[in-house]
C-alpha positions as CSV (number, residue, x, y, z in Angstrom):
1,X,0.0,0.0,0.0
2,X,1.3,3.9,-0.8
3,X,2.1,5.7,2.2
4,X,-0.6,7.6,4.0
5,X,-0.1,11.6,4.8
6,X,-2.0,12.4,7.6
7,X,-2.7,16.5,7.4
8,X,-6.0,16.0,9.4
9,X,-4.4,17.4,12.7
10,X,-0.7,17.2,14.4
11,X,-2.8,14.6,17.2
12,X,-2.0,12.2,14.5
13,X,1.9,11.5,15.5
14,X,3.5,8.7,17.1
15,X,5.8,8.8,20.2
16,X,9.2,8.7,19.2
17,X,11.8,5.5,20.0
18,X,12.9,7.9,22.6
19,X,9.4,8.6,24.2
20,X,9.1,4.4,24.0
21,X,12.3,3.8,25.9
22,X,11.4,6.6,28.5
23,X,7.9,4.4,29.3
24,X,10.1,1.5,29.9
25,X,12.9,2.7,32.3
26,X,10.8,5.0,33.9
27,X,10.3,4.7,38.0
28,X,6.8,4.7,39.5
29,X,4.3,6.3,42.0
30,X,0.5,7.1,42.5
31,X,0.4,10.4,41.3
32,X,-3.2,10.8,43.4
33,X,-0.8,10.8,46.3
34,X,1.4,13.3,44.7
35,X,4.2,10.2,44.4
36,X,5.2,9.6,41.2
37,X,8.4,10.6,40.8
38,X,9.0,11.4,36.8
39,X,5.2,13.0,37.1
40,X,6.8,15.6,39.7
41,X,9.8,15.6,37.5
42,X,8.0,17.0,34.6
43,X,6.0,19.4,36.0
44,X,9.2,21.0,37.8
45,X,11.1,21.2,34.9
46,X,7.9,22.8,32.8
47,X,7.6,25.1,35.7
48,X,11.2,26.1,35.3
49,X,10.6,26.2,31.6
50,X,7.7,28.6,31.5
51,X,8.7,30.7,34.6
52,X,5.6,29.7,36.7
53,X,5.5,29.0,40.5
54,X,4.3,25.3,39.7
55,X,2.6,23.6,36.8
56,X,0.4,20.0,37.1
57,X,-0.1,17.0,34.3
58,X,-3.5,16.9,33.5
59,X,-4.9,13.7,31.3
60,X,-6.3,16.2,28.1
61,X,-5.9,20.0,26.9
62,X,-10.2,19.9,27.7
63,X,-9.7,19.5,31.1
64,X,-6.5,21.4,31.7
65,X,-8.9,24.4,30.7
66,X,-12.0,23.5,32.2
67,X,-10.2,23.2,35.5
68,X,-8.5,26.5,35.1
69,X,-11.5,28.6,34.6
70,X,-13.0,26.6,37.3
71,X,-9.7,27.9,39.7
72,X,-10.3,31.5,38.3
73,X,-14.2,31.8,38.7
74,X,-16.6,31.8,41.1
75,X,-20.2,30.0,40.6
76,X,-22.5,33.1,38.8
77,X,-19.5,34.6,37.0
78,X,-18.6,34.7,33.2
79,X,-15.2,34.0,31.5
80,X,-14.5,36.2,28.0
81,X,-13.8,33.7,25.3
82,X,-13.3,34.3,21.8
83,X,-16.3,33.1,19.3
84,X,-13.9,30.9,17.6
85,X,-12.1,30.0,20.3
86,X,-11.8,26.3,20.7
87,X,-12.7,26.9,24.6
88,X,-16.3,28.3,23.5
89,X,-16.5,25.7,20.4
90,X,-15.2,22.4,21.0
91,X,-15.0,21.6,25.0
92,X,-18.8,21.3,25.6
93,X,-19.3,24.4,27.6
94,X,-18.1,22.3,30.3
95,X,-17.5,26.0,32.3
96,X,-21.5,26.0,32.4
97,X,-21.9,22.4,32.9
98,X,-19.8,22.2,36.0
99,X,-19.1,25.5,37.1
100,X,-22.4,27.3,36.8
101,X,-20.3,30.1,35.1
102,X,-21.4,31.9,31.8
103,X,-19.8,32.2,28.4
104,X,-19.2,35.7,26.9
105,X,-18.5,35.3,23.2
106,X,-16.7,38.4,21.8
107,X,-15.6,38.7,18.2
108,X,-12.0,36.9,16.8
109,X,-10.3,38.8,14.6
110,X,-9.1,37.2,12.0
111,X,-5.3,37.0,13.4
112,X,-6.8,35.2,16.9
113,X,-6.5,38.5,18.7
114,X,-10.1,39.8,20.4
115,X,-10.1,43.7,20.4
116,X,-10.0,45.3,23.7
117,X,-13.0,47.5,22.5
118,X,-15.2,44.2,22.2
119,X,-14.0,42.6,25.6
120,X,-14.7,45.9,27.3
121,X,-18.3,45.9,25.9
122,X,-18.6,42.5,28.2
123,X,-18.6,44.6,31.5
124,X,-21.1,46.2,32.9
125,X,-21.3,50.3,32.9
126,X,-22.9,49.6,36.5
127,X,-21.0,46.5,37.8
128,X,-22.9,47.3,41.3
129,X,-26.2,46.0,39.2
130,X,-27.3,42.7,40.3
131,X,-28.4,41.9,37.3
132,X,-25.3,40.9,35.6
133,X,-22.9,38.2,35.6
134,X,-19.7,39.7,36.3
135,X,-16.5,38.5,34.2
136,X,-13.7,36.9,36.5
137,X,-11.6,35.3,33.5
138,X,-10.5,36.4,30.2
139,X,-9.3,33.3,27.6
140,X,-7.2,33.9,24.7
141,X,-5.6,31.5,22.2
142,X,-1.8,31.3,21.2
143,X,-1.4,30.1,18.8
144,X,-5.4,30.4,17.7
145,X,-6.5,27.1,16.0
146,X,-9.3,28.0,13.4
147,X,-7.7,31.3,12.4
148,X,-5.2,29.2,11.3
149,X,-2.1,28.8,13.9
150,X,-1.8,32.6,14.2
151,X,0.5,34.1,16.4
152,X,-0.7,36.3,19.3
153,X,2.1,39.5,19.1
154,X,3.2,40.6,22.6
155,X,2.6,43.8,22.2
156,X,-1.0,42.5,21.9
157,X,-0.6,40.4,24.8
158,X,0.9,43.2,26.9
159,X,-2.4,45.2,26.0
160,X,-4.6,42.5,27.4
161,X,-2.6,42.3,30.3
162,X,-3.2,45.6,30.9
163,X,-6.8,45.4,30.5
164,X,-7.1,43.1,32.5
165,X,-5.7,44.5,35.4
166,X,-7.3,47.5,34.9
167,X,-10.5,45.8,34.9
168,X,-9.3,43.3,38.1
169,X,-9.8,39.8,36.1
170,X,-7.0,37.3,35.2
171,X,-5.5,36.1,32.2
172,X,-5.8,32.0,30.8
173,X,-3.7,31.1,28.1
174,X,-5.0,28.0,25.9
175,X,-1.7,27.6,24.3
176,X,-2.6,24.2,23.2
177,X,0.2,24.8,20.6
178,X,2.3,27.2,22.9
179,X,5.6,26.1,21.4
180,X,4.4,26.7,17.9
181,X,4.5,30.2,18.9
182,X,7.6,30.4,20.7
183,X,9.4,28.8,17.7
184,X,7.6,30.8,15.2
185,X,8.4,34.2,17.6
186,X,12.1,32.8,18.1
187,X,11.7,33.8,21.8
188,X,11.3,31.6,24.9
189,X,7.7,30.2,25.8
190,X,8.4,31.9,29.2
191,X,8.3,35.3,28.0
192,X,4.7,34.1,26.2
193,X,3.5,33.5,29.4
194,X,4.2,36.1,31.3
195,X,1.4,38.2,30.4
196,X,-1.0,35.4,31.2
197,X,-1.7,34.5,35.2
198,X,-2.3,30.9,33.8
199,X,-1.4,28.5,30.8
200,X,-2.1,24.9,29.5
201,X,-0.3,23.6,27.0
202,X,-1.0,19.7,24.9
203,X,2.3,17.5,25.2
204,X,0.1,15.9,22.1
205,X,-0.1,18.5,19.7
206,X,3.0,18.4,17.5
207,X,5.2,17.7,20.4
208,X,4.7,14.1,19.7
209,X,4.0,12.8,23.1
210,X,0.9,10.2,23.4
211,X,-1.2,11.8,25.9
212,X,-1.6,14.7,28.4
213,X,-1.6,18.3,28.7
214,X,0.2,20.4,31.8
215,X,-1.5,23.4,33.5
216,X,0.9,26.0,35.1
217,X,0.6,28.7,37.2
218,X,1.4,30.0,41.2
219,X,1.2,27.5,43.8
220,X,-2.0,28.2,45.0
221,X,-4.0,28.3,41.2
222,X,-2.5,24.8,40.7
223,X,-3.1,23.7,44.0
224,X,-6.8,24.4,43.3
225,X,-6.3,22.6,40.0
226,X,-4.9,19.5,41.6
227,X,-8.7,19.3,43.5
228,X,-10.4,20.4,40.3
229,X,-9.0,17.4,38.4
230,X,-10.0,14.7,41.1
231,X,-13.1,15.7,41.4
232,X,-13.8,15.8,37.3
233,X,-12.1,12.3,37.1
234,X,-8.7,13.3,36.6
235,X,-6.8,11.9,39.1
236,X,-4.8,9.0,38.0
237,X,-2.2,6.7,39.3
238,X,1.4,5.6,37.9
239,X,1.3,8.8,35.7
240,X,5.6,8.1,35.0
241,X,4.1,6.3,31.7
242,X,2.4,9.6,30.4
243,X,5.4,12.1,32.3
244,X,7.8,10.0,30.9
245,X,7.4,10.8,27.2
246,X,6.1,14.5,28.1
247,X,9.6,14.8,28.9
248,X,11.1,13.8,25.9
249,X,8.9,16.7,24.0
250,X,9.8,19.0,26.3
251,X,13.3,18.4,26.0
252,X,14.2,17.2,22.7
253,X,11.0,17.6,20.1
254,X,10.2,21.7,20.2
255,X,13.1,23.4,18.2
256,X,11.9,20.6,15.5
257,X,8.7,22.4,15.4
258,X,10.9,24.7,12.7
259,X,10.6,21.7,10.1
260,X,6.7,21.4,10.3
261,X,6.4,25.4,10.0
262,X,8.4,25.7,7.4
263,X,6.7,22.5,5.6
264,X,3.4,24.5,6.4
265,X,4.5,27.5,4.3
266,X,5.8,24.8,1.6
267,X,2.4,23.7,1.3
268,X,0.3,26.8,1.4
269,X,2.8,28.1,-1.7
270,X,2.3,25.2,-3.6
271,X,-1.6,25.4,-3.1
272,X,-1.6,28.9,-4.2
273,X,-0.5,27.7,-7.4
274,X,-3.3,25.5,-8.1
275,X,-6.5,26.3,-10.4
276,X,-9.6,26.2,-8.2
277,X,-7.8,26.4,-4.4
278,X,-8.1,30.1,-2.3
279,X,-5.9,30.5,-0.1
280,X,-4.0,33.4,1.5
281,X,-0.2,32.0,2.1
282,X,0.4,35.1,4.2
283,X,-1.7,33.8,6.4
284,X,0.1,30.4,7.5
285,X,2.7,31.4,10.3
286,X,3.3,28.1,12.1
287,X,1.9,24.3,11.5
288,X,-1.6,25.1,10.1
289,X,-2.7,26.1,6.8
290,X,-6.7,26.7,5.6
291,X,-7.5,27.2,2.3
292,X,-11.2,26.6,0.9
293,X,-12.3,24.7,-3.0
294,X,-13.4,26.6,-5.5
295,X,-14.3,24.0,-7.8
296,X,-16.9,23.3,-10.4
297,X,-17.0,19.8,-9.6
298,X,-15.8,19.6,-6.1
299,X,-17.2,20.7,-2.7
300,X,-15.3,20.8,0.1
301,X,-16.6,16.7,1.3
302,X,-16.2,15.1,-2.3
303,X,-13.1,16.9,-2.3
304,X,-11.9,15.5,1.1
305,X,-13.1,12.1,0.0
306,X,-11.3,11.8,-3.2
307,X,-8.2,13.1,-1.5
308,X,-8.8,10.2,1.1
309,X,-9.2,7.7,-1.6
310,X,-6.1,8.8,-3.2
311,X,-4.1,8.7,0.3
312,X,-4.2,12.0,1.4
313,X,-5.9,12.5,4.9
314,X,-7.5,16.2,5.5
315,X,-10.6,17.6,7.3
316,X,-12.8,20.4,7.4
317,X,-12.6,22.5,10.4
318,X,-15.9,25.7,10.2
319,X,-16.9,27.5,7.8
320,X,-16.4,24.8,4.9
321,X,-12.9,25.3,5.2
322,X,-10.4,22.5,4.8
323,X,-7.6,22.4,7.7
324,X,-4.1,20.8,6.8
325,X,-2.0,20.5,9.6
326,X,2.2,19.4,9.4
327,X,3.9,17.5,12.6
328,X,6.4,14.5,12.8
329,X,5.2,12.1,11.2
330,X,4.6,14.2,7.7
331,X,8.1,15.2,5.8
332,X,8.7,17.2,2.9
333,X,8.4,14.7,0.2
334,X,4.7,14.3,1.6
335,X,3.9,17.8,1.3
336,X,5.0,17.6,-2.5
337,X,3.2,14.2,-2.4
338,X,-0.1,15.8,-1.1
339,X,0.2,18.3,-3.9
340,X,1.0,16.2,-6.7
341,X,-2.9,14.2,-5.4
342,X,-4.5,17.9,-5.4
343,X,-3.3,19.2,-8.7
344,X,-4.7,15.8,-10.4
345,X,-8.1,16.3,-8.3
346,X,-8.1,19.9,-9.2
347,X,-7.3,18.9,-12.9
């Protein structure tokens, strides 16, 4: 059988030989009882890493966020989320669900920032008015997932930060794909995160790692955390078998982020030279690239079909848009694969 290229989404790699060694030597503990010894070794050395007091392995990006606005917001409150945020989108308002806190969808602009003019339009003129929810928590993205792996600037971020604290509400950074942006910015993640009061970040998304996502912030915020994820199901035992490979990414699998940015870029040019594809290659600035069909014969799902049947694995992701995503387990010759099976579609 021809090789498969997997663009449908950087969740698609494969630990490493490394990562698979790590799993095998690693030592042991119950993590419930805060004893598992490559679990606290992870989390110290991310905490290092990102200049937070403390940081915490949770089992999925989902709940790493859930349990942070839970730890920023009290019962009645709301946290400001961008409409296409994959917070307000794709995590099952689990804020409401569990928290009894409301949603406040602002407009994204189309480089993932949300204007400060728009957030300040979600508080009150009279705050003293018990008829509003107050917000306690502003979320942004970095790097922002359906506007296409965009950077947040730090001047941006600096703004925010200063909104915020103006307005007396904390910062959450869903930096899922944190160290896209770090790469991308050529700066360390730490100086990302400085503007935020909290971040998670996947170990799973392009990093390569298996499974698990890490929370960080000061002592106390992940100390509330560590409760929050026991009592949503999160607590889990010899986590050395998840740390252990979280590890490896951390320390050996980020600077290679450069390869699937630049492959990125490769594949957005190549697109733009094809009959029938929009795209805007100025657009792509890490691992993600969107472009729509603009086909007589094609929509977007026969077109996602045929390129299935022909080996080529992409998705739509809103707005009839079709996502391609580059990691590990895709190299160059795939990207000039992929578009080699879209020219003869598009022909």
């Amino acid at each position: 059988m021809n090789r498969v290229i997997e663009l449908r989404s950087d969740t698609f790699t494969l630990p490493t030989d490394k990562m698979m060694e790590s799993i095998q030597a690693v030592e042991l503990g119950d993590n419930v009882y805060d004893e598992d010894p490559m679990t606290q070794r992870l989390e110290e050395e991310v905490a290092r890493k990102l200049g937070k007091e403390a940081a915490i392995l949770m089992p999925s990006g989902t709940m790493a966020n859930l349990a942070s606005i839970l730890a920023h917001c009290p019962r009645g409150s709301k946290v400001i989320v961008g409409d296409e945020s994959d917070i307000y989108i794709y995590e099952a308002a689990g804020a409401s669900v569990c928290g009894g806190i409301m949603y406040e969808p602002v407009p994204t602009q189309l480089d993932g920032r949300l204007a400060i003019s728009d957030m300040e339009k979600a508080f009150p003129i009279e705050p003293e008015d018990p008829q509003f929810a107050l917000p306690s928590l502003i979320c942004i993205e970095n790097t922002h997932n359906r506007m296409g792996g965009r950077v947040l600037p730090l001047s941006y971020l600096q703004e925010v930060r200063t909104f915020a604290e103006m307005k007396g509400v904390s910062v959450h950074m869903d930096g899922a794909r944190l160290f896209h942006a770090s790469v991308a910015l050529g700066i360390e993640a730490s100086e990302i995160v400085s503007y935020a009061d909290s971040v998670q970040f996947c170990l799973s998304k392009g990093l390569s790692a298996p499974i698990g996502s890490i929370v960080a912030g000061t002592k106390e915020f992940v100390q509330k955390v560590y409760r929050l994820r026991k009592m949503l199901g999160g607590g889990m035992r010899q986590t050395g078998i998840i740390a252990a490979p979280g590890l490896v990414a951390i320390q050996h699998m980020i600077d290679r982020l450069n390869d699937d940015h630049a492959n990125a870029l490769r594949l957005a040019k190549g697109l733009s030279e094809i009959p029938g594809i929009d795209i805007r290659v100025e657009d792509v600035e890490t691992n993600i690239v969107f472009f729509r069909i603009d086909h007589p014969r094609h929509t977007w799902q026969t077109f996602v079909q045929a390129a299935r049947e022909h080996g080529l694995h992409i998705g739509e992701l809103g707005h009839g848009r079709i996502r391609a995503v580059t990691h590990s387990g895709v190299q160059t010759a795939d990207i000039d694969q992929a578009l080699l099976i879209i020219r003869k579609l598009m022909s």
